[in-house]
Backbone as numpy.savetxt, mean C-alpha at the origin, in Angstrom:
# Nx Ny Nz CAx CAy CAz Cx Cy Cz
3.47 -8.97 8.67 2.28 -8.21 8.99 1.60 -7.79 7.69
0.25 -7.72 7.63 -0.40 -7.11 6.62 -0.97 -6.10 6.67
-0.71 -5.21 6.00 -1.51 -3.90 5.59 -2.07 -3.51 4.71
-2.76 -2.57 5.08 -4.11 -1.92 4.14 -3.55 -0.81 3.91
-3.64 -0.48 2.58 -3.17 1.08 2.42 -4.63 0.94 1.43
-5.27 2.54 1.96 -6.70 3.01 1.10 -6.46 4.37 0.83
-7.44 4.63 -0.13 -7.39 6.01 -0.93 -6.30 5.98 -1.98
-6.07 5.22 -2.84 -4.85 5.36 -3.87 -5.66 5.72 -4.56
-5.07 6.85 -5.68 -5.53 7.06 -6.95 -5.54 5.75 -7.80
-6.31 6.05 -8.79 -6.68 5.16 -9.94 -5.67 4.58 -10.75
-5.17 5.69 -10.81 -3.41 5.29 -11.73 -2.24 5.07 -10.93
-2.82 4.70 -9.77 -1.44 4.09 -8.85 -1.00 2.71 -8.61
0.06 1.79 -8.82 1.01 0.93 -9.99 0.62 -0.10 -8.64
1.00 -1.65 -8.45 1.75 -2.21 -7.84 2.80 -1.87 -7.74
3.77 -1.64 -8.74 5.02 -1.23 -9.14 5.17 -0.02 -7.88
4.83 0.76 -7.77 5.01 1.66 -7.20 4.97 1.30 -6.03
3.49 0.82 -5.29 3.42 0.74 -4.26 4.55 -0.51 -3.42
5.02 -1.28 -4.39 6.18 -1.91 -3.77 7.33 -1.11 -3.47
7.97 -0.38 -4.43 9.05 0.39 -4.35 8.94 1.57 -3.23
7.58 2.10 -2.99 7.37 3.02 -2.01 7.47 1.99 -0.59
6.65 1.05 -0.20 7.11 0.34 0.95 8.61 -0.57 1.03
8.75 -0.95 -0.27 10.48 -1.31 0.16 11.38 -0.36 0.74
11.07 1.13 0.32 12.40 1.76 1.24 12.26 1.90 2.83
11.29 0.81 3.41 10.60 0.66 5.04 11.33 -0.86 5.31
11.59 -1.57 4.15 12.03 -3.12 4.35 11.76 -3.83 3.43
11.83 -5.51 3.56 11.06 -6.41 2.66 9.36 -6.29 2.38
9.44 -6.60 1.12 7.96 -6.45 1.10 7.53 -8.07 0.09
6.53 -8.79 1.03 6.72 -10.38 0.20 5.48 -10.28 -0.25
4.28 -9.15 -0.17 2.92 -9.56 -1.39 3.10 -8.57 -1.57
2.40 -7.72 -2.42 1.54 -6.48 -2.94 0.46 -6.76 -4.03
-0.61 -6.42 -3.16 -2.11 -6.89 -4.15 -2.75 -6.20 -4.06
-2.99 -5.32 -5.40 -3.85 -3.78 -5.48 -5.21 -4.36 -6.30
-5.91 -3.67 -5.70 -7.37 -4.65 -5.65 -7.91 -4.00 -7.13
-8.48 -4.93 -8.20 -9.03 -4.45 -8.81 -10.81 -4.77 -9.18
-11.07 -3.83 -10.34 -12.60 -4.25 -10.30 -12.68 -5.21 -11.41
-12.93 -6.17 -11.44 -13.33 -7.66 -12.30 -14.07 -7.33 -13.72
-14.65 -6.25 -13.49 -15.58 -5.61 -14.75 -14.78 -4.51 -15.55
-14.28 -3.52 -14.85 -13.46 -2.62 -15.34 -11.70 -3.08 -15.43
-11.25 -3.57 -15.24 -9.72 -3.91 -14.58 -8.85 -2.78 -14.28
-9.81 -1.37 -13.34 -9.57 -0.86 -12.91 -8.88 -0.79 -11.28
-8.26 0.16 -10.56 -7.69 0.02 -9.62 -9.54 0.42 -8.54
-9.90 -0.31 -7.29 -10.44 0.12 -6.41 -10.02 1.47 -5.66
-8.98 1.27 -5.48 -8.27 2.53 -5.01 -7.66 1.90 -3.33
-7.78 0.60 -3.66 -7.16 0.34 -2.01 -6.18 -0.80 -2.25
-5.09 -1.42 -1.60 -4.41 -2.44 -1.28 -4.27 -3.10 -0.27
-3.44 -4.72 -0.42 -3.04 -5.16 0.79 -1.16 -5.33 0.67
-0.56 -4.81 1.73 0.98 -5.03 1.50 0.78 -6.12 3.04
2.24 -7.39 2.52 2.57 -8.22 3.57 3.80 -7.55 3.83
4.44 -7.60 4.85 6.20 -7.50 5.30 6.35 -8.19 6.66
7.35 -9.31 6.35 7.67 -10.54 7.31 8.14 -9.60 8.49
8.62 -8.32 8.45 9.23 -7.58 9.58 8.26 -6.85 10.54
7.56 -7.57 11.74 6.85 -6.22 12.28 7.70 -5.11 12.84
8.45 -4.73 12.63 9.07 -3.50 12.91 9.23 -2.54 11.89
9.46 -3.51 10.63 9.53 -2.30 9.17 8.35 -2.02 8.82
7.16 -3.12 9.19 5.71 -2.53 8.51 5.41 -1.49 9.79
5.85 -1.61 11.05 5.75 -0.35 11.85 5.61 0.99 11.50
7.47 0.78 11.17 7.58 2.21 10.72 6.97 2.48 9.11
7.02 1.51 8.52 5.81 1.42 7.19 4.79 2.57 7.33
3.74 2.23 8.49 2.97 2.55 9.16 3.06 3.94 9.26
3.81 4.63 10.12 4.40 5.72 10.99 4.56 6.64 9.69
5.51 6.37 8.73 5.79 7.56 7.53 4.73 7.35 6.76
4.43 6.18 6.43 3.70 6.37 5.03 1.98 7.11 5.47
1.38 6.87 6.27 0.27 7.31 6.91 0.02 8.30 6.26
-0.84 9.02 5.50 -1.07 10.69 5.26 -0.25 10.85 4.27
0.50 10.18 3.85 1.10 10.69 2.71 0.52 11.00 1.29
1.30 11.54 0.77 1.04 12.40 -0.75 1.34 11.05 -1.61
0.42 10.92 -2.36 0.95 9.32 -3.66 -0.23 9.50 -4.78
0.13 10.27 -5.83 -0.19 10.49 -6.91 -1.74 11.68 -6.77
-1.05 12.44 -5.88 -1.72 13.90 -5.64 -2.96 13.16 -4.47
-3.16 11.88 -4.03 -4.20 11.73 -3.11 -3.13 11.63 -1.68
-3.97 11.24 -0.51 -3.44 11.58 0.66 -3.60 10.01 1.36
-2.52 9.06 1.03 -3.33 7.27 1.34 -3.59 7.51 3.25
-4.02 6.51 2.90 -4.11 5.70 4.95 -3.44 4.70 5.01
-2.82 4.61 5.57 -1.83 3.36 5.87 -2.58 2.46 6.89
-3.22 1.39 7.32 -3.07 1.05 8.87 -2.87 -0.65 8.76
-3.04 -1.60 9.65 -2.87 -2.95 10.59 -3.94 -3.51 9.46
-3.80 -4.20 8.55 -4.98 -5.09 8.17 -5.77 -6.02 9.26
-6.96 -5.95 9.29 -7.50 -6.63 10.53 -8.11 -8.32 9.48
């Protein structure tokens, strides 16, 4: 399944955002979007996880959470 996590701060890692969804399961992409001009962070991602049950609960905790003082959105990449 793929997901969108939006609202990351600026200084928030791939690095991170893998290690924060691995403790939900496997995680086989993480691609934090940047700007082509700045090679700054957008402030949004896409995570894959072959498990729809771990990107579920992915889903379920990570939602609203606290990640580098902002508050992300987790949801279903459409």
């Amino acid at each position: 399944m793929k997901l969108l996590v939006r609202n990351l701060s600026r200084a928030t890692t791939e690095q991170q955002l893998r290690v924060l969804f691995s403790a939900h399961g496997a995680v086989t992409t993480c691609n934090l979007v940047l700007d082509q001009v700045t090679g700054q962070s957008k402030g949004f991602a896409f995570i894959e996880m072959p498990n729809s049950e771990q990107a579920k609960a992915a889903i379920s905790s990570l939602n609203q959470c606290q990640l580098d003082k902002n508050k992300i959105r987790v949801k279903l990449s459409k």
